[in-house]
C-alpha positions in Angstrom: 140.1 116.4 105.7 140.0 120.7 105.9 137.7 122.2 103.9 139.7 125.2 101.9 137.5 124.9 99.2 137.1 128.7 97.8 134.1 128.9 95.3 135.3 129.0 91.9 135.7 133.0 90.6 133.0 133.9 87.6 133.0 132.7 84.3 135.7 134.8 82.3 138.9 133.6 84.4 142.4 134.0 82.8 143.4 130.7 81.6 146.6 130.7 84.1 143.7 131.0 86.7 142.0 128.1 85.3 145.0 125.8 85.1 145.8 126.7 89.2 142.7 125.6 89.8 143.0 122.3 87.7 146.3 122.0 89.5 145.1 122.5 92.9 142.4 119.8 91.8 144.8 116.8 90.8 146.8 117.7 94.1 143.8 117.4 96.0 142.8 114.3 94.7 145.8 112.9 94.8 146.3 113.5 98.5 142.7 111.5 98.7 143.6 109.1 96.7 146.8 108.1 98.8 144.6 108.9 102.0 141.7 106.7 100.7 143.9 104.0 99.7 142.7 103.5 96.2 138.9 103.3 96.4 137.1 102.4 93.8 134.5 105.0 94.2 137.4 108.0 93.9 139.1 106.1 91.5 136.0 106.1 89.0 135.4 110.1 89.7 139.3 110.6 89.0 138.9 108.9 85.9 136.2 110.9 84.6 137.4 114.1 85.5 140.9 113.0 83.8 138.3 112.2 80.6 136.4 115.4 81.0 139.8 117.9 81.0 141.1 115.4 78.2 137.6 116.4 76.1 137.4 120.0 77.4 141.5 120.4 76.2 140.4 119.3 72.8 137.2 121.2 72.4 139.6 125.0 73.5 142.5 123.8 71.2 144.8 123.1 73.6 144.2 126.5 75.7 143.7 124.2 79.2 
């Protein structure tokens, strides 16, 4: 696995900014997922972060 991890830009992001990096996200742990042939471990954490952009969507009115 390469490390392109960039660190995340300060607080105040456009919220097209915020949802490329949300994108970029799911692709990466989908790639894992298929790499890691569905371990439970990633599993669990995919499910959680799937959960946590679920409440987070909810809490900015739908601006994620």
């Amino acid at each position: 696995m390469t490390n392109e991890a960039n660190p995340p830009e300060p607080a105040g992001e456009s919220p097209e900014k915020v949802v490329d990096h949300v994108a970029e996200a799911h692709r990466r742990l989908s790639l894992l997922r298929q790499q890691l042939d569905a371990h439970p471990d990633l599993e669990v954490a995919i499910e959680r972060l799937e959960m946590a952009l679920s409440i987070l969507t909810t809490k900015t009115g739908g601006m994620l």
